[in-house]
ZAMARGU-4260 file (C-alpha; in steps of 0.2 Angstrom, whole numbers, plus 5000, padded with zeros to 4 digits):
<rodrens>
0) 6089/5896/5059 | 6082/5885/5044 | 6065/5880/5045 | 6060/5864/5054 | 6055/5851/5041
5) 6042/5839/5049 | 6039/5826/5037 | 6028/5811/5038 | 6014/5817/5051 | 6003/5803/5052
10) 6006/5787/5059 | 5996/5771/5059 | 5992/5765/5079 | 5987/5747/5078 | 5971/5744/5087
15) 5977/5737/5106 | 5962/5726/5113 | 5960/5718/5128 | 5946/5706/5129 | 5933/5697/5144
20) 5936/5680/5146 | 5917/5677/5146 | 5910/5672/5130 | 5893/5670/5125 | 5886/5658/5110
25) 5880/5668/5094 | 5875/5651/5085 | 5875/5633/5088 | 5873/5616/5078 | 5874/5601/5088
30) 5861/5593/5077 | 5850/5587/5094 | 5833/5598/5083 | 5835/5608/5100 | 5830/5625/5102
35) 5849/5632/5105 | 5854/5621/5087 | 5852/5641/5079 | 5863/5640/5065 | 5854/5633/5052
40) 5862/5623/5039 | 5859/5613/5019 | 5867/5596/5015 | 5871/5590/4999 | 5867/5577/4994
45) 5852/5575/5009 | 5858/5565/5021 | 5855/5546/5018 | 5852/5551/5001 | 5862/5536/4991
50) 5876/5534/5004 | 5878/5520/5019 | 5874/5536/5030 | 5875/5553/5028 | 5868/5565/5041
55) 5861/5565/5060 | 5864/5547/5071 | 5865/5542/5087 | 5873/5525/5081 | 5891/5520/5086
60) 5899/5524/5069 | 5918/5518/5067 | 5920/5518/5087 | 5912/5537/5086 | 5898/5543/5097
65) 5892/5562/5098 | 5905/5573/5108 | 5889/5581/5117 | 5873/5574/5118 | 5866/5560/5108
70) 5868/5564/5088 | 5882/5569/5077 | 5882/5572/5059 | 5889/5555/5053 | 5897/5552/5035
75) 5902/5534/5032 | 5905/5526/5015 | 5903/5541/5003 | 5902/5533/4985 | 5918/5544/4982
80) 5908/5559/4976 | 5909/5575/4988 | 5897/5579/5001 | 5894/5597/5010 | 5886/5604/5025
85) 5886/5622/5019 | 5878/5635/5034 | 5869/5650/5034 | 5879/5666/5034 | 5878/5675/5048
90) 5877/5692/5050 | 5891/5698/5066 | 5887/5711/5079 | 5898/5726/5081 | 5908/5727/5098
95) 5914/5709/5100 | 5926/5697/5093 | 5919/5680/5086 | 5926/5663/5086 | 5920/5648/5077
100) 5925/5630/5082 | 5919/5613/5078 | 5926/5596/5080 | 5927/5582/5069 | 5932/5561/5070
105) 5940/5553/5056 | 5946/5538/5051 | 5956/5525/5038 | 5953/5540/5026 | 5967/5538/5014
110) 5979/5551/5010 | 5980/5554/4992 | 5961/5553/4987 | 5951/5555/5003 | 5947/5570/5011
115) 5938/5579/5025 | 5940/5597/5026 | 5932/5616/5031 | 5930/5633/5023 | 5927/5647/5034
120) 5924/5665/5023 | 5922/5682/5030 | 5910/5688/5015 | 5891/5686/5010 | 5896/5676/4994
125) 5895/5661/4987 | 5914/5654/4980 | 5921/5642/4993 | 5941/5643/4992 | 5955/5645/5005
130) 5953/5622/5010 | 5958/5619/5025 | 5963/5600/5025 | 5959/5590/5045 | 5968/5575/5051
135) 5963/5559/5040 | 5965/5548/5053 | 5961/5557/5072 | 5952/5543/5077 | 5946/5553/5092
140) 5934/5570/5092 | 5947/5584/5088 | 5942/5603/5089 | 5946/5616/5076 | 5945/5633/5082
145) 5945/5649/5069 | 5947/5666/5075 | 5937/5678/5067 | 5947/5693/5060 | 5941/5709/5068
150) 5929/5720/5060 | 5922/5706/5049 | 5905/5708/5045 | 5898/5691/5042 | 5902/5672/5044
155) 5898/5657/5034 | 5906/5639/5035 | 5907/5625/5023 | 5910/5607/5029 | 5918/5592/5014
160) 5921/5577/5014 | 5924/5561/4999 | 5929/5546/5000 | 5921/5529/4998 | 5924/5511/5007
165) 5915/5503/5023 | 5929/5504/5035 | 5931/5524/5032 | 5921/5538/5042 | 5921/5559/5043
170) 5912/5563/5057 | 5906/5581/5064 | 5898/5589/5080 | 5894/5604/5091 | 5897/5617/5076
175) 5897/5635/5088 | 5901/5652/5085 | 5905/5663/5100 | 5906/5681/5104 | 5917/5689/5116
180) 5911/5708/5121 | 5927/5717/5114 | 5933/5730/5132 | 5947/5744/5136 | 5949/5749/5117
185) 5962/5756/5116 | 5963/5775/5108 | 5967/5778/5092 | 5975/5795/5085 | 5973/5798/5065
190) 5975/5811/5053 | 5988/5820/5060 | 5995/5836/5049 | 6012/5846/5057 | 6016/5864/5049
195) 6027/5877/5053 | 6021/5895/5055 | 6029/5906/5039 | 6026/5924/5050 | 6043/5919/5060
200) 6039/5915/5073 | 6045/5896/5075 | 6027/5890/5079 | 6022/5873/5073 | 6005/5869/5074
205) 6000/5850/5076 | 5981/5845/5071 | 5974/5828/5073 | 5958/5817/5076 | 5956/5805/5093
210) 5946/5791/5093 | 5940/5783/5108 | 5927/5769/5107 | 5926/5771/5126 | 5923/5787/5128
215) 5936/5790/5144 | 5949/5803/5144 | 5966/5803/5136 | 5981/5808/5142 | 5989/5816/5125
220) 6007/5816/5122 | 6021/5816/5108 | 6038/5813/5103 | 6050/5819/5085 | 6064/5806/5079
225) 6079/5813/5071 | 6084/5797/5063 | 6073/5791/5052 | 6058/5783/5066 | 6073/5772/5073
230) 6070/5779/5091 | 6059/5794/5095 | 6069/5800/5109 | 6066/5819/5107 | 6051/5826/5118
235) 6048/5843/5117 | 6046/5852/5134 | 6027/5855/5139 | 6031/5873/5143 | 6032/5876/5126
240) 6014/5868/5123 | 5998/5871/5123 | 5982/5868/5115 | 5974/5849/5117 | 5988/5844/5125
245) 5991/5834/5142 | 5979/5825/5153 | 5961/5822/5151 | 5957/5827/5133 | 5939/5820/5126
250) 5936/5812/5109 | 5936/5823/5096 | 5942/5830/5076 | 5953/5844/5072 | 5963/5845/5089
255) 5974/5857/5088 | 5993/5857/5097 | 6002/5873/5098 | 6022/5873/5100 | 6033/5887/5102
260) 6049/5876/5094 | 6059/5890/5093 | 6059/5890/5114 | 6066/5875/5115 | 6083/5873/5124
265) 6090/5862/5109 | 6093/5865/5091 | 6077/5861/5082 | 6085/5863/5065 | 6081/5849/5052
270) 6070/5835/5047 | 6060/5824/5060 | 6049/5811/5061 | 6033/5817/5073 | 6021/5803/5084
275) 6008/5808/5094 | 6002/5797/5108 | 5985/5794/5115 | 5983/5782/5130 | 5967/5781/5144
280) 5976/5767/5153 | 5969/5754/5142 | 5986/5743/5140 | 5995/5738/5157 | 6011/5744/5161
285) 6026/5736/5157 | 6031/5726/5173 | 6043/5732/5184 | 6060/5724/5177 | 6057/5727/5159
290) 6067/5740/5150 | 6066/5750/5134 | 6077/5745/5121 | 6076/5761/5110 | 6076/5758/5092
295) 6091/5760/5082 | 6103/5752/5068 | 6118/5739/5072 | 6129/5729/5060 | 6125/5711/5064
300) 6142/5703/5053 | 6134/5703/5038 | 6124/5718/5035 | 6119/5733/5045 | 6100/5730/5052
305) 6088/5740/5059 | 6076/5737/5073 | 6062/5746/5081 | 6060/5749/5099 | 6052/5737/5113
310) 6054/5732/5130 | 6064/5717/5137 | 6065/5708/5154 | 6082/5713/5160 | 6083/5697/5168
315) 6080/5677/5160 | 6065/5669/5165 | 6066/5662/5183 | 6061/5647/5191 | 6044/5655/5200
320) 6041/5667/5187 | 6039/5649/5175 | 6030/5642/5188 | 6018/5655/5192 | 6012/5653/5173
325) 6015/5636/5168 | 6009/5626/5184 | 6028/5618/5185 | 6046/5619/5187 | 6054/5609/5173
330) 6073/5614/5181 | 6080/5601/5192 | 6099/5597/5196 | 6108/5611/5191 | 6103/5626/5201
335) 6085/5626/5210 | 6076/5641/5220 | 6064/5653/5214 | 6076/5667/5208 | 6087/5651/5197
340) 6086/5654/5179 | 6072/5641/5171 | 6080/5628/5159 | 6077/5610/5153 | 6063/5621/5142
345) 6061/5619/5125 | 6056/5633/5111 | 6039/5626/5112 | 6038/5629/5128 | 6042/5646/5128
350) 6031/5649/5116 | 6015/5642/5127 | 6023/5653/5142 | 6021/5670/5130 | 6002/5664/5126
355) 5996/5660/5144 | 6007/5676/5152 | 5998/5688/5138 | 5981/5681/5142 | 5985/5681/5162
360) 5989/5699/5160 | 5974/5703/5149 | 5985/5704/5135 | 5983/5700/5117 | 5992/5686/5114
365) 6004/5686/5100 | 6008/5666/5093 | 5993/5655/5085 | 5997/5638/5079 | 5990/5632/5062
370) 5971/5637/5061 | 5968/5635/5080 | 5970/5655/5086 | 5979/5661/5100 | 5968/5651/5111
375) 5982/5637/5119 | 5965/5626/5124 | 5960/5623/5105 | 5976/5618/5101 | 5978/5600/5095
380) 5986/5589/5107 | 6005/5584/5103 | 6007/5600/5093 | 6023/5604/5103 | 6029/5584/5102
385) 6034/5583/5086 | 6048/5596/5080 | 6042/5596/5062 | 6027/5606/5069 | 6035/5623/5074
390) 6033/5631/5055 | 6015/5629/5059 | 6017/5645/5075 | 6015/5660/5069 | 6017/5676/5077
395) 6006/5692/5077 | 6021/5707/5077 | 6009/5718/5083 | 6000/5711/5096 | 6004/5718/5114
400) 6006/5701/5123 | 6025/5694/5128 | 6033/5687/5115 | 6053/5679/5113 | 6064/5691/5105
405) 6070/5689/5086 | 6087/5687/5083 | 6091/5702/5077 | 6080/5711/5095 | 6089/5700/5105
410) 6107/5705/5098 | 6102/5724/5098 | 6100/5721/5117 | 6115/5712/5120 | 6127/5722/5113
415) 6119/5739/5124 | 6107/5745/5111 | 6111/5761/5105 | 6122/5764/5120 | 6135/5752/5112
420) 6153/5749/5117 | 6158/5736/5106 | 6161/5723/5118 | 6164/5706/5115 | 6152/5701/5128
425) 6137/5708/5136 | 6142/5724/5145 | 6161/5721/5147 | 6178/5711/5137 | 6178/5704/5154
430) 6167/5690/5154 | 6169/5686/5172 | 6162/5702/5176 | 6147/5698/5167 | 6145/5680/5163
435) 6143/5663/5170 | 6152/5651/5159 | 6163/5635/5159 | 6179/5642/5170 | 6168/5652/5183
440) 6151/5641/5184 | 6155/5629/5198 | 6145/5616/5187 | 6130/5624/5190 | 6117/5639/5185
445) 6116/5657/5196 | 6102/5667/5204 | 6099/5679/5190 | 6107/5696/5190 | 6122/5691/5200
450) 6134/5698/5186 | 6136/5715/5179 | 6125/5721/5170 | 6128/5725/5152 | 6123/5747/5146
455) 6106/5745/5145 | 6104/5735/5162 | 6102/5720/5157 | 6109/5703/5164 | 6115/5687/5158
460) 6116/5691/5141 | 6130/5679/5140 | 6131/5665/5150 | 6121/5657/5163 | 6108/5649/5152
465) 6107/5647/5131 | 6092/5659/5126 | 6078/5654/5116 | 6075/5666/5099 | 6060/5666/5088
470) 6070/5664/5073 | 6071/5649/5061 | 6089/5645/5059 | 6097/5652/5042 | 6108/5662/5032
475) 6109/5680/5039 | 6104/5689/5023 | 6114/5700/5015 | 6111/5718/5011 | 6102/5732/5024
480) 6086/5725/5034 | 6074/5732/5044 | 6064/5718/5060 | 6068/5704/5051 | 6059/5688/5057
485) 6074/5676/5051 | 6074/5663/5037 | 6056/5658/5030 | 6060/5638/5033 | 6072/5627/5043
490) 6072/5614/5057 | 6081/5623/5070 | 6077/5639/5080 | 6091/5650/5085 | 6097/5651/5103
495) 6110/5664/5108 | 6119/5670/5124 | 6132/5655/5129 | 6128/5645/5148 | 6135/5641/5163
500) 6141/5624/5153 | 6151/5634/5139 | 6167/5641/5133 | 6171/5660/5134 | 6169/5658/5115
505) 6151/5656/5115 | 6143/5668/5126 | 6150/5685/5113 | 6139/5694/5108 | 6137/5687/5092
510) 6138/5668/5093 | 6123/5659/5089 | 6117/5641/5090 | 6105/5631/5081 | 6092/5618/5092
515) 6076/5610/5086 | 6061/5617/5095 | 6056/5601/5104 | 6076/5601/5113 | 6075/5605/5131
520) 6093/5603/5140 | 6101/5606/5157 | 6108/5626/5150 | 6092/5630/5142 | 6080/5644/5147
525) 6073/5661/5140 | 6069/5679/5142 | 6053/5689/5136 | 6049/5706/5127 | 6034/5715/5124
530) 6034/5728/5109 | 6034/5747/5113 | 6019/5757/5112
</rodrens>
């Protein structure tokens, strides 16, 4: 027997939080000289110095009054030169996550030469950079809301503003920072190192450090991939094990694994990938209907890609699992009960279903739009009206929270995963044994689930309804990829599965559509994944 090679023995966890949805304030300005106004600030010029007003009123300025209180920090007709709040820099706490939020009122600045605009730096400097640009022209009290990155150490914030002419004003109020006591932290498992014993025995020791902030027991577990970290599928058997290894291990350095690999039932012979798992119950289970969609490598058409492993819904979205979250039941006409696929949704609105499921479920929620976090209540009003807006999502890929599959995740899926047939649709060449589409539909949706399902279990992976994908619409690239997140710009996000409205044609595996992200129509719904730990 050749030696087992166990390269690569230490892999990076991202840091899993969950978080209380009781915030405290860490500083305040609302600029009413009250006690609570803690976050002290210095204006250049001083207010009123040389300017029609610049600083603290109480005055109707431009059909602006103070969003709380009676005063606001007032800027109207600037002289054209720039003018700063700039506040002190705090010094953050460890143990919680900070936000910082403020809102502002503009108005008739131009766009070419007038500005109003923040900087908000993670340092204890003094260079002011990275210019965040507000709306010239809100006419209303708007909230910004920045998201601190964790493990920052200290906040500071510049507010700016220039323009000049009577009928302009940049207004700003209730400057707060708040902190959030950071729970459940999950465990984290470093400096793993893997040898094999040179005496002959086949014994491979396993040392590595666990970190757990929150000082409860770990369950400790791993896992060895043969292809490359595609899938790790390979788990040794806990006969052969022993050491700190199991249930109920403390936080500690230099644990120390011992496996007889040579008493394993299956040849052991070559190179693995190794992961070790920690978990105290930290992250909630996957629900019920989800499956694991081990990672592995498919050939999309173009060129052979690669994705990692996660967990999908086997089933689209239904009507009372949208309403639950959302409040309402957009579907109406073609199909209705709770167990109906959801359509008439756009992408937008999938995307605020995965925000507010995530924080339901005490999840970290993976989309932000723009500057406003993850947070769906700091989020400007009509961000999901206007189609040109959905460059400004993004998406955190390694946040735990529900999220839409890419492209590439969602075709994975469909075509079985790594248990593969090759079939033209989802789980069969039959489509009416697993599809609803134009011929079989009746002109109508189905209760979910109703059709086979394809290898992995999963239903209505073509027809029934058209399925949202993160992607922006483009190009696949050419050349081998590994979890790509689709073109970098576009106007259309991609959709896949065919619907109850469709030709055979459309619901393969591998037909795609393109559809703005504001387009909500009678075939229309989604499904959700969540990434695997």
């Amino acid at each position: 027997m050749r030696p087992v090679i166990l390269r690569f023995g230490l892999i990076a966890f991202a840091l899993l939080l969950s978080f209380s949805l009781f915030a405290e304030s860490f500083a305040l300005q609302s600029f009413e000289s009250q006690t609570t106004d803690t976050w002290s600030y210095t204006a250049n010029p001083t207010p009123d110095s040389k300017r029609v007003w610049w600083g603290p009123t109480s005055e109707n300025m431009g059909g602006a009054t103070a969003y709380q209180g009676s005063y606001y920090w007032a800027g109207w007709d600037l002289d054209n030169v720039e003018s700063t709040v700039t506040f002190q820099t705090l010094t953050l706490q460890a143990g919680f996550i900070y936000n910082v939020s403020f809102y502002y009122f503009t108005k008739n600045l131009a766009t070419s030469n007038d500005y109003c605009r923040y900087s908000v730096k993670y340092d204890n400097g003094t260079n002011w950079d990275n210019w965040i640009t507000v709306n010239n022209n809100s006419s209303a009290w708007t909230v910004v809301s920045v998201d601190v990155p964790a493990g920052s150490i200290y906040l500071r914030m510049r507010l700016s503003s220039k323009f000049d002419g009577n009928t302009k004003y940049a207004h700003w109020d209730y400057i707060k920072v708040e902190k959030t006591p950071i729970s459940n932290t999950a465990p984290v498992v470093s400096n793993v190192n893997i040898s094999q014993r040179t005496d002959g025995s086949k014994i491979v020791d396993i040392y590595y450090d666990l970190y757990e902030t929150d000082d409860e027991l770990c369950d400790i577990s791993f896992k060895l991939s043969a292809n490359g970290g595609a899938s790790f599928n390979i788990i040794p058997s806990p006969a052969n094990l022993s050491g700190d290894f199991g249930d109920d291990l403390v936080s500690g350095t230099n644990k120390h694994i011992i496996w007889n690999a040579g008493a394993e039932s299956y040849p052991i012979d070559g190179s693995y990938l190794y992961r070790v798992y920690a978990d105290d119950g930290s992250t909630p289970p996957m629900p019920e209907n989800f499956v694991l969609v081990e990672g592995g490598t498919f050939n999309n058409g173009t060129s052979d890609v690669t994705v990692s492993s996660f967990y999908i819904d086997k089933y689209e979205l239904t009507q009372a699992g949208y309403q639950a979250v959302m409040g309402t039941d957009p579907a109406s006409g073609y199909g209705n009960g709770d167990n109906y696929p959801v359509y008439y949704v756009s992408w937008f609105n999938a995307i605020e279903y995965c925000n507010r499921r995530s924080m339901q479920d005490g999840l970290s929620p993976c989309y932000s739009y723009s500057t406003y976090g993850t947070n769906l209540a700091n989020w400007p009003v009509g961000w999901n009206t206007n189609n040109a807006n959905h460059t400004n999502v993004s998406c955190n890929w390694s946040a735990n929270g529900y999220r839409l599959p890419t492209e590439m995740e969602w075709m994975f899926a469909a075509r079985g995963g790594n248990q593969s047939q090759g079939y033209t649709y989802s789980g069969s060449n039959d489509i009416n044994a697993v599809a609803w589409y134009r011929s079989n539909s009746g002109n109508t949706t189905h209760i979910v689930g109703t059709k086979a399902p394809n290898e992995l279990g999963i239903f209505d992976m073509s027809g029934n309804v058209w399925e949202w994908c993160w992607d922006i619409y483009g190009a696949y690239p050419s050349g081998a990829q590994t979890d790509p997140h689709g073109a970098n710009n576009g106007s259309y996000r991609v959709l896949h599965s065919g619907s109850w409205t469709n030709y055979n044609t459309d619901c393969s595996v591998s037909y795609r559509l393109s559809v703005v992200a504001t387009g909500s129509t009678k075939d229309i719904g989604f499904r959700v994944i969540r990434v695997s730990p």
